[in-house]
TIKE-176176 format. One record per residue: y, z, x of N, C-alpha, C in turn; residue in one letter. Coordinates in pm, whole numbers, plus 50000, padded with zeros to 5 digits. Example, Ala and Ser with C-alpha at 12.3 -4.5 7.8 and 13.67 -1.06 7.14 Angstrom:
! residues 2
494315078051319495505078051230496705078051320a;497755070851285498945071451367500035078751290s;
This chain:
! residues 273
498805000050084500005000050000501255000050088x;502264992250043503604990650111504874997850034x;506154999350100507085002850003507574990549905x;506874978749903507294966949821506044958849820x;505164966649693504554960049688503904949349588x;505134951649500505654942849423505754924949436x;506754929449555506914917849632506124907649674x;505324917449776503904914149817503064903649746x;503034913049608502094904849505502814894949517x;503724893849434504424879749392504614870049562x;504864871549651504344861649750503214855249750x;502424865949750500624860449739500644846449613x;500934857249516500444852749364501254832249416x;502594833649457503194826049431502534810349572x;502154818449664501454810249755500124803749696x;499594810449584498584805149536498444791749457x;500224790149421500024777849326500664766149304x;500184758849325500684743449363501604737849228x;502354733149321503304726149218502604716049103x;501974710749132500804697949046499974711848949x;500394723848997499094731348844499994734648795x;501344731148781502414735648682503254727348626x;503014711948656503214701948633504924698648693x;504804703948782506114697348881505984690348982x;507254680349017506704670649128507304678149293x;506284679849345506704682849479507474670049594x;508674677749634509414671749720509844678949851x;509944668949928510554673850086509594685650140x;509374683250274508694692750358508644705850299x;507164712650286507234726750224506914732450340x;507614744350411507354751150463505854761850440x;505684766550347504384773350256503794765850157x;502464773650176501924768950056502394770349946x;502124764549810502664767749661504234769849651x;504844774149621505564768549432506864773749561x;507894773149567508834781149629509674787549553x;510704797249592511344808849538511994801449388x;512604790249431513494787549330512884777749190x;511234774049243510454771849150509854778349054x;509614790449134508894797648992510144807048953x;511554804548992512514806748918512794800048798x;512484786348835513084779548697511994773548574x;510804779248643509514783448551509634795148431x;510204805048571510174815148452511374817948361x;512694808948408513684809148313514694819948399x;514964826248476515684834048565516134831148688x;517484834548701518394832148799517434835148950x;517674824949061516994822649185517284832849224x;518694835649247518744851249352517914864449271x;518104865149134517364876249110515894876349123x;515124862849129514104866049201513644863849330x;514794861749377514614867549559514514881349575x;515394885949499515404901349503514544908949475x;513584901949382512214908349333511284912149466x;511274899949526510554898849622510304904249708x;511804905949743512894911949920512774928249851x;512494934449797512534950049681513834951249683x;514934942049672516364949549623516614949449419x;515544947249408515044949049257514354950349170x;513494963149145512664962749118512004972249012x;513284969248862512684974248738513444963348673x;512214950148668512234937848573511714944148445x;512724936848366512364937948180510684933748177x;509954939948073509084933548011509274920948017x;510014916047909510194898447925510264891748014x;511014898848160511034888748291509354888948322x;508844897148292507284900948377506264890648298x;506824890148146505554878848095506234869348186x;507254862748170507734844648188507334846248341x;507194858248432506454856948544505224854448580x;504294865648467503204857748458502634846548482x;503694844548299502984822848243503704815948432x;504334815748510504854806248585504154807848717x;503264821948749502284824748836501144819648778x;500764817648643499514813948594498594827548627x;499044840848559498454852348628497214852148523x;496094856148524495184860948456495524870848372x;494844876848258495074892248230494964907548285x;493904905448391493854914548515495104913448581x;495704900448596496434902248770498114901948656x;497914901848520499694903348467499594920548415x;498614922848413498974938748365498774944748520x;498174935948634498534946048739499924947348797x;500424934748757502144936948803502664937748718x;502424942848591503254952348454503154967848589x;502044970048596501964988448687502514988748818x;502554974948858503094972948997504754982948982x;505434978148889506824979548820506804990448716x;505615000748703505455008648599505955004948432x;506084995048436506254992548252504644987648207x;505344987948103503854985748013503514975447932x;502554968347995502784952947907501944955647742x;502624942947694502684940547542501354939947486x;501474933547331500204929047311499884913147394x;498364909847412498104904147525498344889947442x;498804884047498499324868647411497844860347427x;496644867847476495314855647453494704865047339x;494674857447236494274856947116492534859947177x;491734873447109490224874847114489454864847031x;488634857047119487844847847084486564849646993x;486464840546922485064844246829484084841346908x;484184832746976482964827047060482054836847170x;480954838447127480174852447168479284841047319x;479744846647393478454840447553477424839647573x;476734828947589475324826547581474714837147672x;474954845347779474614848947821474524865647778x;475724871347680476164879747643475234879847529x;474754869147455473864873947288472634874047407x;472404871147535470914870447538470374884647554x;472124892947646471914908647688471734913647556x;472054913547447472154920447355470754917547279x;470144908847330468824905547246467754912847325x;468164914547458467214922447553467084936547540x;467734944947454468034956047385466704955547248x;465234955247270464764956247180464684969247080x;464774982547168464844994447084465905000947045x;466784989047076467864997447012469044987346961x;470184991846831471504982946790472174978046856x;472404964846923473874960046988473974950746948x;475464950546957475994937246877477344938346959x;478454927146946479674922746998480834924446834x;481404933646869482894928546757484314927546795x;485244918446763486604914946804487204930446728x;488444927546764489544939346726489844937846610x;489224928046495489504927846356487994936746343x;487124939446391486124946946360485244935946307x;484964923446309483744913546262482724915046376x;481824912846256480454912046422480414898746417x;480254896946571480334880446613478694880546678x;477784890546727476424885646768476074899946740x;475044899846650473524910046643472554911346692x;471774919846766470604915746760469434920846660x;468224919546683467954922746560467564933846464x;467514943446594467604960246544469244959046504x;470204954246495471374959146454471434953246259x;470224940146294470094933646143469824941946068x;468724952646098467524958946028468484973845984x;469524973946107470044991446060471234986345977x;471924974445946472794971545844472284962045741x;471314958245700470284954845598471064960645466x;470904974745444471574976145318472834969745279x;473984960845365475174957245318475254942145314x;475794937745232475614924345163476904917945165x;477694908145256476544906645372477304915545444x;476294915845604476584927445721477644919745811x;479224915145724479564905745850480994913845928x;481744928345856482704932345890482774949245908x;483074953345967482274967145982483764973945871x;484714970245870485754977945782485924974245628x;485514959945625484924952645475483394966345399x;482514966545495481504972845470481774985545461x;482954989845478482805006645512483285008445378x;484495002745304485555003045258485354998445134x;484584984545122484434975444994482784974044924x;481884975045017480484974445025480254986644946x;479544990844839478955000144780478015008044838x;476915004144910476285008045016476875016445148x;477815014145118478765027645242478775043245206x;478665049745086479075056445098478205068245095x;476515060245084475255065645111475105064545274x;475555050145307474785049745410475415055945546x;476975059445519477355070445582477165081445577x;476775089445631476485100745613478225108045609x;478325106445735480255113145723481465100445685x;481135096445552482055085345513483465086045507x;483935097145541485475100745580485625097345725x;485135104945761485205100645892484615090545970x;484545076945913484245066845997484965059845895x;485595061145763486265053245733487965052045799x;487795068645843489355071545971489345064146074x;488375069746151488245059446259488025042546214x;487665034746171487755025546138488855020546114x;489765024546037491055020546017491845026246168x;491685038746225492385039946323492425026646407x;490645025346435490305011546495491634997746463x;491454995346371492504987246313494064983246353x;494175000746363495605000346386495674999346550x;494825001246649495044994646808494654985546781x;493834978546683494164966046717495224954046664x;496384963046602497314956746542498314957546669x;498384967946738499174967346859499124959646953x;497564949447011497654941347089497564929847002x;497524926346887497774909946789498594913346641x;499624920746685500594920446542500824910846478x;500624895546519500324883146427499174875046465x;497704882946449496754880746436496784874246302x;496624860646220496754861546085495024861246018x;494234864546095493214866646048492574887846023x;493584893446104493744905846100494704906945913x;495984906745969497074904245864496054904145742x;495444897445701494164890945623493444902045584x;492804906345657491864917245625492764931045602x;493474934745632494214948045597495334943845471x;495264932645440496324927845288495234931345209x;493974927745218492844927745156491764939345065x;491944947445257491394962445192492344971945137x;493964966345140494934975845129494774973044980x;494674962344940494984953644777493784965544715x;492524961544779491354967344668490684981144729x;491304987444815490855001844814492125015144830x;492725020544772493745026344734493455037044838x;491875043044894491915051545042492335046145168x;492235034345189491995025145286493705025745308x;494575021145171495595023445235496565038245238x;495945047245190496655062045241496065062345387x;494955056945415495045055745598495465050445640x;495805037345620496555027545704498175036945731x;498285042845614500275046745600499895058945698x;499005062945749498895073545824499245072545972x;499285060046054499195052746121498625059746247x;497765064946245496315069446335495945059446386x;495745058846573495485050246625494195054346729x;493045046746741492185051746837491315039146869x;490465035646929489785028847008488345034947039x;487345023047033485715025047045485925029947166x;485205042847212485135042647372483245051547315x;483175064147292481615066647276481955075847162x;480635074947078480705091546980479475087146914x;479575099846799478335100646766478125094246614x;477305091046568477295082146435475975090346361x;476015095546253475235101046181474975090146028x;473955082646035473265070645918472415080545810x;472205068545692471085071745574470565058545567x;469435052445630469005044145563467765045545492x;468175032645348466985035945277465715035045315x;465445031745412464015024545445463405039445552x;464195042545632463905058445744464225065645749x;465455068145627465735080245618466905082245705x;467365098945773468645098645857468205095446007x;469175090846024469365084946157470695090946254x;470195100846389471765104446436471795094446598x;472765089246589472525077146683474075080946773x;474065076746921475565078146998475365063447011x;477025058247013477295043147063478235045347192x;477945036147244478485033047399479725022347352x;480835018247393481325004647378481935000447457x;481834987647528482524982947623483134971947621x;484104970647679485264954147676484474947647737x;484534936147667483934922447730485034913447800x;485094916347953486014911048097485874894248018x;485074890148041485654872448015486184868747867x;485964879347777486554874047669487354885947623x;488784886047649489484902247606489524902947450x;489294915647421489374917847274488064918747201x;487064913247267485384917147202484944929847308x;484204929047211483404947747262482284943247264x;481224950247342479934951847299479654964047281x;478784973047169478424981847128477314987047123x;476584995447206475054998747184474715012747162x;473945015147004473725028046982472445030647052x;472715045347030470835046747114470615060047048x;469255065347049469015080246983468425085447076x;468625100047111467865109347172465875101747221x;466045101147305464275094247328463485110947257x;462255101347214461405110047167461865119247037x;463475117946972464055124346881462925121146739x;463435123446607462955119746493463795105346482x;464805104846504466115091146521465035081646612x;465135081846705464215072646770463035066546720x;462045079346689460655074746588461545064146455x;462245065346359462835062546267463585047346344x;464265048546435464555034246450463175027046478x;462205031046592461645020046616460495017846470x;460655023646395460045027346269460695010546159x;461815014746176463055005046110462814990146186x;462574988346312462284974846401461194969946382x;460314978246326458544975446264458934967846143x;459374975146061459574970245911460344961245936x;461644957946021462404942345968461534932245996x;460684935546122460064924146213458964919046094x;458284931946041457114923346001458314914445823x;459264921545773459574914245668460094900045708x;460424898845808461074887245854459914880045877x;
């Protein structure tokens, strides 16, 4: 670490990128590689000397806004623009790459390799985008199993098959509300909370609550009709190549009654299927 290492970055970042990946025409002898000072000045829409100064550390608490248009004109990834949001201690926005539906061939195969136990992938609107097939068999009762806040909220089958239906209908909506903070014009979000707000009158005394939290682990207590209760912990983790999907895997105590009862539940879908 340097006393400017701000700077630093943005040299690197800026040596990295050729005028032709930003669609400008390069002229006259370049001393360095990639873009020069006064290029990814007029990329990012800001006066040349002030980003000399960025550079040189005679400046160095850029607006939010200078830091995206720095970004888009470095072509930074989402790793390397929230590392120079902390470089500068501010805090970047919601992430302008929209979470993809598109689940990775390689990502449904991990989740299929999970035979004894639920995983599946969901975006920050809470849809499941890949199941596998213990996750089919433990949401079976909901018709169909395609939204975990649709199902909690609108599905009739919720309020058996939760055991603590308050409290996962909180968290759920908490869920909701981080993910309104990184896609406030998500219009497929927008969508679903006009929706459950319209036809469940609880759904929106939570929303007005504005409780915010995020999947990280806890514990999930089920009723299904087929095994009875089920107390299961979920793990959840961000999926690095696609921001905004999770993958989620419950698991039960080995050797528990939960365990007997899931792989109990993986017997019965397999052979109905």
């Amino acid at each position: 670490m340097t006393d400017n290492d701000l700077g630093s970055f943005l040299r690197a970042r800026r040596s990295a990128v050729r005028p032709e990946d930003v669609g400008m025409t390069s002229y006259g002898p370049r001393r360095v590689s990639g873009l020069r000072r006064e290029e990814v000045a007029v990329l990012a829409g800001v006066n040349a000397d002030y980003y000399t100064r960025l550079e040189q550390g005679r400046e160095r608490n850029p607006s939010p806004q200078v830091l995206d248009a720095l970004s888009r004109a470095l072509c930074l990834d989402p790793d390397s623009r929230a590392h120079l949001f902390r470089l500068t201690g501010a805090v970047p926005g919601h992430d302008a790459v929209r979470a993809p539906q598109a689940v990775g061939t390689a990502l449904r195969r991990l989740i299929d390799g999970y035979p004894n136990t639920p995983a599946f992938v969901v975006d920050r609107a809470l849809d499941l985008l890949a199941t596998n097939a213990l996750t089919d068999a433990l949401y079976s009762p909901f018709e169909p199993p395609d939204n975990l806040a649709r199902m909690a909220f609108l599905d009739p089958a919720a309020r058996h098959f939760y055991s603590r239906w308050e409290w996962t209908a909180q968290a759920t909506v908490a869920n909701l509300r981080e993910a309104a903070g990184f896609e406030p014009d998500n219009p497929r979000l927008r969508a679903l909370v006009s929706e459950l707000t319209e036809r469940s009158p609880e759904f929106g005394r939570m929303w007005d609550s504005h409780a915010v939290r995020g999947k990280t682990r806890d514990a999930k207590e089920f009723f299904h009709p087929q095994v009875g209760a089920l107390s299961l912990t979920y793990h959840a983790f961000d999926v690095r190549e696609a921001p905004g999907q999770q993958l989620v895997v419950y698991h039960a105590e080995p050797g528990s009654p939960s365990a007997q009862a899931l792989s109990l539940l993986g017997s019965v879908h397999a052979t109905s299927r």
